[in-house]
C-alpha positions, 0 to 999 in steps of 0.5 A: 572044312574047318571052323575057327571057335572062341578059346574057352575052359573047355577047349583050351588044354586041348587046343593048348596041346597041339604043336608043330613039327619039331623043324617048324617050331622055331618059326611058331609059338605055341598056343599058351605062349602066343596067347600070353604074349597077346595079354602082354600086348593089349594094344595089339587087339588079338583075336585067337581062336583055335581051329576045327575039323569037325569036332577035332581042334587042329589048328590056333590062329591068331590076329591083331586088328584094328589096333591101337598103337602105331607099334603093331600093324593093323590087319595082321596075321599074328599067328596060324598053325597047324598041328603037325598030325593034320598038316597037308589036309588042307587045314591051313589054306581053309584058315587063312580062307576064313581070315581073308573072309573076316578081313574082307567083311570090313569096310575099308580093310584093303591089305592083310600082313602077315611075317615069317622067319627063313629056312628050311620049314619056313611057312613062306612058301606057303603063304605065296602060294596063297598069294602073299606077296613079299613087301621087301621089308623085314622086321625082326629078322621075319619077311613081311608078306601083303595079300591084297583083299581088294582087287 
């Protein structure tokens, strides 16, 4: 069971310090990057949070919402990782279970985005295991995948 909670003075250095396994880290930043870069783009309206197991930060997933420049996509899956020490727990499924519940919470949201580079530790076959599907679009040498939120 995890729980996504709010980035706070108290939780940051913690959650700041959780990184991926070093073959997957060309594919994610981390967490101060990825939230500097989300200062440096307001009109993307991210959301981050970081990710629980309990009482034990594991993970940093970040989306951008209803934004407010045709320049970035709405509903979008920005960012989501799982530290490398609790990977293959079950962490990352219950993550995106918890943004496809926000999403889904929304009237009108009908399809979540996200994209993904290629190569070996790439996270889309984690991703169409969930049930993204590839659009046959790429975006900055990334895959864009669409997960369908309404039948």
């Amino acid at each position: 069971m995890v729980a996504l909670r709010s980035i706070s003075a108290s939780n940051r250095a913690a959650v700041e310090a959780l990184r991926v396994a070093p073959a997957q880290e060309r594919f994610v930043s981390g967490v101060a990057e990825s939230l500097r870069e989300a200062a440096e783009h307001p009109d993307a309206h991210a959301l981050p949070w970081a990710v629980y197991a309990g009482d034990t930060p594991v993970g940093f997933v970040m989306i951008a919402d209803e934004v407010s420049s045709p320049e970035y996509l709405p509903h979008y899956l920005w960012k989501l990782f799982i530290d490398e020490r609790h990977q293959r727990q079950g962490h990352g499924t219950a993550t995106l279970d918890l943004i496809v519940a926000y999403f889904r919470g929304r009237p009108g949201v009908e399809t979540l985005t996200t994209s993904a580079g290629q190569g070996d530790g790439s996270p889309i076959a984690f991703y169409e295991r969930y049930g993204f599907e590839r659009t046959g679009d790429v975006s900055d040498g990334e895959v864009l995948l669409r997960f369908a939120l309404r039948e």
